[in-house]
C-alpha positions in Angstrom: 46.7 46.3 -23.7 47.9 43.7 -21.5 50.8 44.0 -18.9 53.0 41.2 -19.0 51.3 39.1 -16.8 47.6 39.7 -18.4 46.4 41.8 -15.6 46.3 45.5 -15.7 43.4 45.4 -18.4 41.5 43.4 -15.7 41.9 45.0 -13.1 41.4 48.4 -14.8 38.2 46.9 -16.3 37.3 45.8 -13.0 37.6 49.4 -11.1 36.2 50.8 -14.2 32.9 49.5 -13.7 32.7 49.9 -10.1 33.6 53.9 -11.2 36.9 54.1 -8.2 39.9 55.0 -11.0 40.7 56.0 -14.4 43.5 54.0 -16.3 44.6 55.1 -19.5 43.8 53.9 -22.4 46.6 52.0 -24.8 46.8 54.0 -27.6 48.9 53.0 -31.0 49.5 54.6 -34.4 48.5 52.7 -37.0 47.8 53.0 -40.6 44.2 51.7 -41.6 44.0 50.3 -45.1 41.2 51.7 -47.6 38.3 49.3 -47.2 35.4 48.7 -49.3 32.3 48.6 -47.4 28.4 48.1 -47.2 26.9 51.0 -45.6 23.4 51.4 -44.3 23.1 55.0 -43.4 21.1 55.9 -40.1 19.7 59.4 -38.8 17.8 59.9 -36.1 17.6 58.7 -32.4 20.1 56.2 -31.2 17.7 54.8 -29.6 16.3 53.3 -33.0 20.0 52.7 -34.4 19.4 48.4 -33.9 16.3 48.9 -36.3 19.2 49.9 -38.9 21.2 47.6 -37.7 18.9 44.6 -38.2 18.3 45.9 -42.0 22.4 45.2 -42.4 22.0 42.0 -41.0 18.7 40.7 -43.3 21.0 42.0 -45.9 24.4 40.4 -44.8 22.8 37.1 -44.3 20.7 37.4 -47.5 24.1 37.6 -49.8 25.9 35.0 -47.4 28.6 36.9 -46.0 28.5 35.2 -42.9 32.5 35.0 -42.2 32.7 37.8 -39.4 36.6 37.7 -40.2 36.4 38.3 -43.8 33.7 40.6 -43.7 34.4 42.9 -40.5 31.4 45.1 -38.9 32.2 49.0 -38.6 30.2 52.1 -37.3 31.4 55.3 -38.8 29.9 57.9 -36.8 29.7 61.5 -37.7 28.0 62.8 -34.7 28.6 62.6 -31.0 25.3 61.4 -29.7 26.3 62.7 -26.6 26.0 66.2 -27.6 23.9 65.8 -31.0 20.2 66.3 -30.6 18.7 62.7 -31.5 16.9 63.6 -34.9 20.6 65.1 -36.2 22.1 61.7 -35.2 24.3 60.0 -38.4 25.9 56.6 -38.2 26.9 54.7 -40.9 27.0 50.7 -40.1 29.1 49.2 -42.3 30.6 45.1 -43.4 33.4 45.2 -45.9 33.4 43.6 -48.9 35.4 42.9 -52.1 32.1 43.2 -54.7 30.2 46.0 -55.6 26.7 46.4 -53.8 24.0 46.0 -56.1 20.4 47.8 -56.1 18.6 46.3 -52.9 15.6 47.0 -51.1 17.2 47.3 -48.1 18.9 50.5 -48.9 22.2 49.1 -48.2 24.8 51.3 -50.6 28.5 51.2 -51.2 30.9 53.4 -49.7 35.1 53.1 -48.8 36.6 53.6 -45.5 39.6 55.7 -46.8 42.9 54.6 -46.4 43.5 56.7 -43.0 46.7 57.2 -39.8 44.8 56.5 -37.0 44.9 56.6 -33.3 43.5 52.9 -32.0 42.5 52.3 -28.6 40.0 49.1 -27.8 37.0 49.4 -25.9 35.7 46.8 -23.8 31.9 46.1 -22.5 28.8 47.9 -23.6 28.5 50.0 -26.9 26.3 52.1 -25.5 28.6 53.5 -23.4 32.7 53.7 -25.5 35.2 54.7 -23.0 37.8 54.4 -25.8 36.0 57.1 -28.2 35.9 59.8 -25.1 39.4 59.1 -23.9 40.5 59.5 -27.5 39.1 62.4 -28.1 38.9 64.1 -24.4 42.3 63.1 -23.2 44.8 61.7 -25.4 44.3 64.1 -28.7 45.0 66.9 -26.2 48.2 65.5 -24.6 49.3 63.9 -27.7 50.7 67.0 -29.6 48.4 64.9 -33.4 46.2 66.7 -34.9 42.5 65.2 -36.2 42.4 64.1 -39.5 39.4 64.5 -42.0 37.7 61.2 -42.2 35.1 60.9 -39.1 36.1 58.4 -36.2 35.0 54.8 -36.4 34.3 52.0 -34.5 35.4 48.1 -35.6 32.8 45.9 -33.9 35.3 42.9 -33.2 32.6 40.5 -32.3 29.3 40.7 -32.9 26.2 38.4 -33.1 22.9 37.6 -30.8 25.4 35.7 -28.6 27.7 38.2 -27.1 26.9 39.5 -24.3 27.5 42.9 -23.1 30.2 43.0 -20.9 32.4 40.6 -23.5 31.7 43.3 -26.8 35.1 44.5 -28.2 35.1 47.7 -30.3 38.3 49.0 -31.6 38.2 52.9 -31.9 40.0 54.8 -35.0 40.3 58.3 -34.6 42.1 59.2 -38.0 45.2 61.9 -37.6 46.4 64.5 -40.2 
C-alpha cells in the first residue's frame, strides 16, 4: 500500500480525512485459508455491537488466548448496516483457534471461516466508518470484471485492544470472489 518511498498511503490518508480526494484503494488477490474460529453471533443495532464484543473478550481472556497473533480477531458481517434497518443487523465476531469451543455461558460457539479467493484491501482509522469495505464493493467489484463469491465479506481486526486509538485501527477487508 506503500509507494516506494512510504508516502502515497499518507498522504492519501491525510486528504482522506480532510474529505478533498479519493485514492484508490490497493487491492490483491489472495487465497484465504479455512480457519477455525470462535464466534459470538450479534443482531440488532450496531450501536450495541461492543456489548457483544466485550462477551468475546471475558471469554478470550477467560480461556487465555491472549496472543493476538495466534489467535486473530475477525468480523464476518452479513449485513450492510448502512442500508440494513438496525434490529436486522448480523455480525459475527470471531478469534481463531485450533480447539473445539466447549459449552460456555457466554454463548460463544464454533464456526470455520471457509477456505475462500478474496479480494483484500486494508482499511485504516475508525471502524465505524470502513472505506475499504465500500470501495470493494462500490468501485472495484464493478471495474474488476470478478464476480462475488458465496461466503459473506469479512473484516480482520489487525490490532485491537483498549489501547489503540482510533485513527491507528487496521482492518483488512476480504471480499471473497467466485
Amino acid at each position: 500500500m506503500l509507494d516506494e518511498s512510504g508516502q502515497l498511503v499518507q498522504s492519501c490518508v491525510l486528504r482522506l480525512k480532510r474529505g478533498k480526494v479519493h485514492c484508490p484503494m490497493d487491492v490483491q488477490i489472495v487465497i484465504f485459508p479455512e480457519t477455525k474460529v470462535a464466534a459470538i453471533e450479534h443482531f440488532g443495532s450496531p450501536a450495541l455491537e461492543h456489548d457483544t464484543v466485550r462477551k468475546l473478550i471475558a471469554w478470550k481472556i477467560e480461556q487465555g488466548l491472549l496472543d493476538s497473533v495466534r489467535h486473530r480477531s475477525y468480523g464476518v458481517h452479513y449485513t450492510d448496516p448502512r442500508t440494513t434497518k438496525p434490529s436486522d443487523h448480523h455480525v459475527d465476531f470471531c478469534l481463531s483457534v485450533e480447539q473445539e469451543v466447549g459449552h460456555n455461558s457466554f454463548g460463544v460457539v464454533n464456526k470455520v471461516i471457509p477456505r475462500n479467493r478474496c479480494a483484500l484491501a486494508r482499511d485504516l482509522g475508525s471502524r465505524y466508518n470502513n472505506r475499504a469495505a465500500v470501495y470493494l464493493y462500490e468501485e472495484w467489484l464493478p471495474r474488476s470484471g470478478e464476480v462475488l463469491g458465496d461466503f459473506r465479506i469479512f473484516f480482520h481486526y489487525v490490532n485491537v485492544g483498549p489501547n489503540v486509538r482510533e485513527e491507528e485501527m487496521i482492518t483488512d477487508v476480504y471480499l471473497p470472489l467466485k
